[in-house]
C-alpha angles and dihedrals in degrees: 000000000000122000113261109257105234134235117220115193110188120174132202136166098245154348106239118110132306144093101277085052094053090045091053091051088048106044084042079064093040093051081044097051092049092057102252126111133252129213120186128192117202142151081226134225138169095328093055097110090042088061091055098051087071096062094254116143111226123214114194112219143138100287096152104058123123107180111117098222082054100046086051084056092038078067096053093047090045089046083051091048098045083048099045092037105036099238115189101193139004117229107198117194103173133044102233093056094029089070091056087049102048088058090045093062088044095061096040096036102231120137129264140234130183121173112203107228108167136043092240112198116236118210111158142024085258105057092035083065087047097051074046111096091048080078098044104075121119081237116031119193115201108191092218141021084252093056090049094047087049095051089043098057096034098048098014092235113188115237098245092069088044120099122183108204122160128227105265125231115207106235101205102044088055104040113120099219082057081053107096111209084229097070100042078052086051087048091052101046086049085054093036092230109149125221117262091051124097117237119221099192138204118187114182134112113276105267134118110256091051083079101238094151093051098055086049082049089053084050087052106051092047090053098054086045082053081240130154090001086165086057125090122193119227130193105199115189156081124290089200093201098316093124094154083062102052089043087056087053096056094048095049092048086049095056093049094051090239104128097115087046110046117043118184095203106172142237111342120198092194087072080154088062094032077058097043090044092058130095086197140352128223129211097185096163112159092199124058121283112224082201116323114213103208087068090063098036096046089044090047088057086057094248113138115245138222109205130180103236103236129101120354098350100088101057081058113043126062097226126204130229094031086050126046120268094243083054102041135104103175149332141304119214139170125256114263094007108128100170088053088048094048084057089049093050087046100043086054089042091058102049124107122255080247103061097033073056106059091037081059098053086043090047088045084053103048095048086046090056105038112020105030122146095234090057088053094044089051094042090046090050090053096064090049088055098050095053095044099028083229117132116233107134118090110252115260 
């Protein structure tokens, strides 16, 4: 008799831009590649169509809510979906809807998933409880050893239910010889960058523990030191509504008479060409990162990287001065430190097209060994396997 082809329901809140969302639209191939069958519900967004390239059936639905009276129906509508459509197992990504979920399974008894993605603060005995049930699945994914060593010591979690899976980059998509020169050229007519400038690049959403106003501190202090006149600085990402913060950037960057220098651009879809366009990326997040994806994609394209050298950043970049200079593909700072950052900036910036090559091919290869797609696809199908006894995952 044939194997069951299962049936994998994740849930997230939308479907915007981040890395939660990207993990839902690959494992959702990866689901569909094995043979089995995905199910997302999500209140959508611009990835919508992505999601459904894979093969992946998407439910709309009110992922989102908080309110405590909805999420308690939110329970009632998954356990009607997990009955009408066979669902073997529930994949939460998000703690809202991660709550609705767990009682769901419960009272369907299917398993649950949940992957940790974010370093959620915790101030106070009533959002401890809420960041809660990303730690109560019966398999719980942390994206980083940082993520696993902060479950472990906030909900005691034992480590059998603990499942360490990077966040995957996609090879291929971020490879630079995949990389047209057309479309870094496209990239760098939608920034207004010409061509002959070199591009130090920041590509997060618009918030303020991502670090934006540091890096405009680092222009600033190079400006005002006549250095890197050739450099501009470009803040790639989403306000998402934050529309106070972005205000306070400008004029920031105003103040500082950077406005030919720092351009905030908004949110880019072509992340492979931003990368390729860059001379170096920055990471300068002030909070920890629980794995930061623009470390690995920037690195696989081969573009060195300046990190800040708290939560996840440092198990995937190479940091100097901490590492060697033969082994290293990139650097290490300190959080809301804008002069250590600058020297950072200017140490990348000086050095010859020979030596920014060979810390690229060692920062392709390093991404390519130890944070590839394919490795979190197969992980991720693992755990899948052990709670259903199916066998999707490829044998290893």
């Amino acid at each position: 008799m044939a194997e069951k082809r299962p049936t994998i329901l994740q849930i997230i809140p939308e479907l915007d831009t981040g890395g939660a969302e990207l993990s839902t639209i690959e494992i959702a191939d990866a689901v569909h590649s094995a043979g089995g069958h995905c199910i997302v519900l999500t209140e959508g967004g611009r990835l919508v169509q992505r999601l459904r390239d894979t093969g992946a059936e998407v439910q709309f639905f009110p992922a989102a809510v908080k309110n405590p009276l909805r999420l308690l129906w939110n329970v009632h509508r998954i356990a009607n979906v997990v009955r009408r459509d066979g669902v073997d197992l529930i994949h939460a990504r998000s703690r809202a809807p991660a709550w609705s979920a767990l009682l769901a399974a419960r009272r369907t008894g299917v398993p649950f998933v949940t992957t940790y993605h974010g370093a959620y603060s915790e101030k106070s005995d009533i959002k401890r409880l809420y960041n809660s049930v990303m730690a109560r699945g019966d398999a719980v994914i942390a994206n980083s050893h940082y993520t696993s060593d902060l479950i472990r010591m906030r909900y005691g979690t034992s480590r059998a239910r603990l499942h360490v899976i990077y966040r995957g980059v996609d090879g291929r998509l971020f490879d630079p010889a995949n990389v047209a020169a057309d479309r870094v050229a496209a990239v760098r007519r939608r920034w207004s960058v010409a061509p002959d400038k070199r591009v130090v690049l920041h590509a997060a959403r618009l918030t303020p523990w991502k670090g934006q106003k540091f890096v405009i501190a680092a222009a600033a202090q190079l400006a005002k030191q006549s250095s890197l006149d050739d450099v501009v600085f470009v803040l790639a990402g989403d306000a998402q509504r934050r529309n106070a913060y972005r205000s306070a950037l400008m004029k920031q960057i105003q103040a500082a008479g950077l406005e030919d220098r720092v351009l905030l651009v908004g949110h880019e879809d072509d992340m492979a060409a931003a990368f390729c366009a860059a001379h170096v990326a920055v990471v300068a997040s002030v909070e920890p990162e629980a794995f930061g994806r623009a470390a690995t994609e920037a690195q696989v394209i081969g573009t060195p990287v300046i990190a800040t050298d708290i939560g996840a950043p440092p198990e995937t970049v190479l940091g100097r001065p901490g590492v060697e200079p033969e082994r290293a593909t990139g650097w290490l700072v300190p959080p809301e430190d804008a002069e250590r950052l600058a020297a950072a900036i200017a140490e990348a910036s000086s050095m010859s097209p020979e030596e920014r090559a060979r810390m690229g091919a060692r920062a392709r290869n390093h991404v390519l060994k130890s944070f590839s797609l394919k490795q979190m696809k197969q992980q991720t199908l693992q755990v899948y396997d052990s709670l259903l006894g199916t066998h999707m995952a490829e044998p290893t």
